[in-house]
Structure formats: structure tokens, C-alpha cells
N, C-alpha and C positions, 0 to 999 in steps of 0.2 A: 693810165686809164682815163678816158676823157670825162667829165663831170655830165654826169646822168640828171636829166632833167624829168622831174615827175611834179610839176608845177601842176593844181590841181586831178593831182590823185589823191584816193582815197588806200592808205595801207595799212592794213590791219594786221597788228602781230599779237599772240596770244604767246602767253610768258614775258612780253614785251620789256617788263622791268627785271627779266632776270640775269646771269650773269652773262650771257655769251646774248641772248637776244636785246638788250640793252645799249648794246655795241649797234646792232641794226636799228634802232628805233630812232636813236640818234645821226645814222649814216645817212636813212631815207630824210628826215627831215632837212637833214643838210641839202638835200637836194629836193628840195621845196615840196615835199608830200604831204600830205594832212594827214597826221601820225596817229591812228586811233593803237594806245597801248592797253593790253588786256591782262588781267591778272586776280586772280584769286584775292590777293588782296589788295585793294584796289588804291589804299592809301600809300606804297608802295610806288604803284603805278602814275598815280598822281602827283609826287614828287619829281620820278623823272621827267614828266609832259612841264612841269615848270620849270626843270631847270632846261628843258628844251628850250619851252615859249621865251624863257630871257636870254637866250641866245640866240634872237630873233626866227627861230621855227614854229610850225603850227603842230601844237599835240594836245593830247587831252586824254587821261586813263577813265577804263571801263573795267566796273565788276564784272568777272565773268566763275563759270563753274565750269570747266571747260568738256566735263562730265554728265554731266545733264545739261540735256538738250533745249530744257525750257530755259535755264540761261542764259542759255548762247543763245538763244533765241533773241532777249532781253535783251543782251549786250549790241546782238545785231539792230535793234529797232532803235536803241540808243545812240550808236555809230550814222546812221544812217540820217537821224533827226541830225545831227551834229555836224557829219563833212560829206552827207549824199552815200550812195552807194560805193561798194570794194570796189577797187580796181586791183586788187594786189594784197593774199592773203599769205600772210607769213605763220605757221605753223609751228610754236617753237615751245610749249608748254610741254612739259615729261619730268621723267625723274625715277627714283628709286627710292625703294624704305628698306630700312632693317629684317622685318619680318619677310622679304623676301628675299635675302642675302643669305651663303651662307659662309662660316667661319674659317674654311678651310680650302684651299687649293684640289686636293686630293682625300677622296674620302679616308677614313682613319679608322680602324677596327678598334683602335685603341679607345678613340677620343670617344667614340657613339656613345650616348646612353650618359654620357656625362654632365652632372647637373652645370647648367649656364651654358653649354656648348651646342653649338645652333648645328646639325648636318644636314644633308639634302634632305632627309626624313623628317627633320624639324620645318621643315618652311610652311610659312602660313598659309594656307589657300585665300584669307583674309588678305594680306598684303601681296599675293602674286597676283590677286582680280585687281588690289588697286594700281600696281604697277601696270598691268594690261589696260585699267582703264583712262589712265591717264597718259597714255603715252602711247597707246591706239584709238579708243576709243576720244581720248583730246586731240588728237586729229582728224576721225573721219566727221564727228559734229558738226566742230566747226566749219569744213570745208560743205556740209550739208547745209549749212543754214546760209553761209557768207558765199558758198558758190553760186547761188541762185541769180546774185546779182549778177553774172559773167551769159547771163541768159540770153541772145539778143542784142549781147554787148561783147562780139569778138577782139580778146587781144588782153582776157583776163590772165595772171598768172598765181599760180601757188607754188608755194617752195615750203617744201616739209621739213622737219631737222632732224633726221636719224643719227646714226653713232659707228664709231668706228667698230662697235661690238654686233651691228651687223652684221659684217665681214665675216668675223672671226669672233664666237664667242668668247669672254674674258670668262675666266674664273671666280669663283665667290656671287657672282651677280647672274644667276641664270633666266630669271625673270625678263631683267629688264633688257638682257641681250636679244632674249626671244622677239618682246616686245619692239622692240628697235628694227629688229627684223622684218617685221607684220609690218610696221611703219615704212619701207622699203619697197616690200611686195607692193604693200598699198600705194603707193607711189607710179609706180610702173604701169600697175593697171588702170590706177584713176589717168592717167597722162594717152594711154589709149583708148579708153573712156567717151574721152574730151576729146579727142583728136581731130574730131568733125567741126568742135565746135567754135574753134579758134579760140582754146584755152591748153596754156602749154601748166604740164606740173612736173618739176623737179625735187630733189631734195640733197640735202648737204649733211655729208656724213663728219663730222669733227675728231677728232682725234685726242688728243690729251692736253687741255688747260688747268693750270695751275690757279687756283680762286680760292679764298673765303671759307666755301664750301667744302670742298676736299683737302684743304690744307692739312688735317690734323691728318691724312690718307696719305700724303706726299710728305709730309714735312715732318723733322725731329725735332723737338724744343729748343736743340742748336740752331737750327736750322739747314743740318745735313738731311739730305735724302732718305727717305724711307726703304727696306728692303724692295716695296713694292714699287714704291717710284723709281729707285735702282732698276728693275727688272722693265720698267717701260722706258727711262732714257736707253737701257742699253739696245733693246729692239727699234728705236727710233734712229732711225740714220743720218736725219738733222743734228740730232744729240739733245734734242732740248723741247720744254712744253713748248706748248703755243702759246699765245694770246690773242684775245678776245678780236681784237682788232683783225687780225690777221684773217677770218672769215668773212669780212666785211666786203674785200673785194671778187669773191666767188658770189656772193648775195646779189651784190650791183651787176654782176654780168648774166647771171639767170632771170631777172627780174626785167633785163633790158630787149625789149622785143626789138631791138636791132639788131643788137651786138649778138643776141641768143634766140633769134627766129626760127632757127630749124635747131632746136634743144628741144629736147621733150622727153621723159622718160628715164633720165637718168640719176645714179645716186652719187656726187662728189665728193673723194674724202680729200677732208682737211687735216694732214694726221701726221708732217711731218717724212712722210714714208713708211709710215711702221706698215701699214696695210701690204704693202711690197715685197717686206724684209721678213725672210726665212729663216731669220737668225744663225744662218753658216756663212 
């Protein structure tokens, strides 16, 4: 892939220091973008824009709420004082909580009613708004407040990061499957939208990385495989997670209004094959 030049862009990624958009924040800089990283918490986000900056990149983290609008509002006027207007807004803030999870594969006549034991009946309508707000509602914001600058200025891009649980929803996680979905739809239709407007929007649907985060989900204290992570290597036809890296180059080729000029509209997954595989 040849080295993407975005010398004097301005890229804006929300989630920016998290584990798989971390990976992009530091890709775009490498190739000379003016890295605005956003996050919740922003001391976080200011860690990595340093260990950017001393590996000769330009970055710098923003508080953001990626929920409320007058944040991102905030975070946009902040950005803008700092490296000009977006050229290039990466959408990468989401997530899941507990109370929108529930404990079981299959619902269970047995288990219901049982103290400690979460079923579909138990989910919080509290943590399914937060899962939808963070993980729809943290992308249509920010694309509201930061798309503006694409006004007048054809040739802006967005790339949203949906999930492999769009496809196909996963089990236990019905929320954020959903939400991941709405993240997708919304995709398609902001990208015809824009279509006039000489702004292309894409988004990347990832697959199963192994991190930090999900470890105690994937991993046994030996370090053998979970029943659960058993059940996703075997549906993967690579045989194995990802890693974080391995997204970096679908990022670089959406993002590149050469290489991906007549792209528009679409959701990439990055998953190994499982999206494919029927499991027979």
C-alpha cells in the first residue's frame, strides 16, 4: 500500500485513545495529519498525542462528551482554534455496559426469577439508552457539529466504526448489536445524504480483537481459551483474533480520496471471515 499523504489535514477521531482507534490515531499521524484525539477522558487522550508528538507527529487530545451536543460543540471550537477546520472525521467512540447485557445465550425457564441472574426481562432500559446513546447517538453528534466544516469544502470524508454484530447479532449483547446496526443504516443514508456534496462516508465493521478489555471474556487464568472464545475461533476461518493493527489498512484506503473516490456507502468487515462462515 503506498504511504498516504495527509500533510496538513486536519483528523479528527473520537474514541481516538481507545483500543482499536488508537491504532488510527497513530497511523494518520504517521502520515503527517494533524491528529485531533477525542475522549471522554481526555488525560488519556493526552498521553497518547505525546507519545505521538515524540515520535515526531502532530497530535493533541480533546475533552469530549460525545453525547451531548454542547460538548462536541466544545471540543469542535477547541479543534478548530488548534489545527483549522476537519478534513477527515473518524467516528470511533461506542461500547457496551452490563446492564444492557444479558447472562445467557438462550433464555432459561429455569434460571428467570433467579436472584443475581440478569435475563432479557432484567435489562435496564437505563443502560440500553446508554448503549444507544453512545454508539448512535456518539456518532450522529459528532458528525453534526464536525461535518459542517465539509460545507463548501468538497472532498471531506467520514468513516464510522460499526461491528461485526451488525451482520449478525451476537448473543448476551442485544443492545449494542442493535445499536451497531443503527450505526450502519446511518451510514448508508448519511453517504447518500452527502452524495452531492463531495463528501464520501463509509464505515468498518471489525470483528473479534483480543485486548485488555475483553480479556477476562476470551481468556482463562491459564491462559486457554474461553468456552466463548472457543465458540468464535471456531466460526472464524482464519482461526484466530485480530489485532488492532490489522484495521489500519482498510482505514487508510477509505480515507483516501484516490485510492477510494468512487467508495461511498459502504460497511467493511474486518472479521477474519466469520461474517461469511455458516459454520457447516
Amino acid at each position: 500500500m503506498k504511504h498516504l499523504d495527509l500533510t496538513n489535514k486536519t483528523v479528527v477521531i473520537t474514541g481516538g485513545a481507545g483500543v482499536l482507534c488508537s491504532e488510527f490515531s497513530r497511523a494518520v499521524s504517521a502520515c503527517g495529519a494533524k491528529t485531533a484525539i477525542l475522549g471522554l477522558h481526555v488525560e488519556k487522550a493526552a498521553r497518547l498525542a505525546a507519545r505521538i508528538q515524540a515520535e515526531g507527529g502532530i497530535a493533541r487530545g480533546f475533552a469530549v462528551d460525545v453525547t451531548d451536543k454542547d460538548s462536541v460543540i466544545a471540543a469542535h471550537r477547541a479543534v478548530t482554534e488548534a489545527f483549522g477546520p476537519c478534513d477527515i472525521l473518524i467516528n470511533g467512540a461506542g461500547g457496551n455496559q452490563p446492564g444492557a447485557t444479558c447472562d445467557d445465550e438462550f433464555f432459561s425457564r429455569e434460571l428467570y426469577g433467579k436472584e443475581g441472574h440478569r435475563s432479557f426481562f432484567d435489562l435496564e432500559p437505563e443502560g440500553i439508552s446508554s448503549v444507544f446513546g453512545l454508539n448512535m447517538m456518539g456518532t450522529l453528534l459528532p458528525t453534526q457539529v464536525f461535518a459542517r466544516d465539509f460545507i463548501d469544502r468538497p472532498g471531506g470524508v467520514i468513516v464510522n466504526i460499526s461491528s461485526m454484530n451488525a451482520f449478525t447479532p451476537l448473543t448476551k449483547i442485544p443492545a449494542y448489536s442493535a445499536a451497531k446496526a443503527a450505526v450502519s443504516n446511518f451510514t448508508r443514508w448519511l453517504a447518500v445524504h452527502f452524495a452531492k456534496s463531495g463528501v464520501r462516508v463509509n464505515a468498518i465493521a471489525p470483528g473479534f480483537f483480543s485486548s485488555e478489555q475483553n480479556k477476562t471474556l476470551l481468556w482463562q487464568p491459564d491462559g486457554t481459551p474461553t468456552p466463548r472464545a472457543n465458540k468464535i475461533l471456531t466460526h472464524t476461518p482464519l482461526g484466530r483474533f485480530g489485532e488492532a493493527k490489522e484495521l489500519v489498512g482498510t482505514l487508510l484506503w477509505l480515507i483516501d480520496n484516490d485510492a477510494a473516490s468512487f467508495v461511498t456507502g459502504i460497511v467493511v468487515p474486518v472479521d477474519g471471515g466469520f461474517s461469511a462462515y455458516a459454520g457447516v
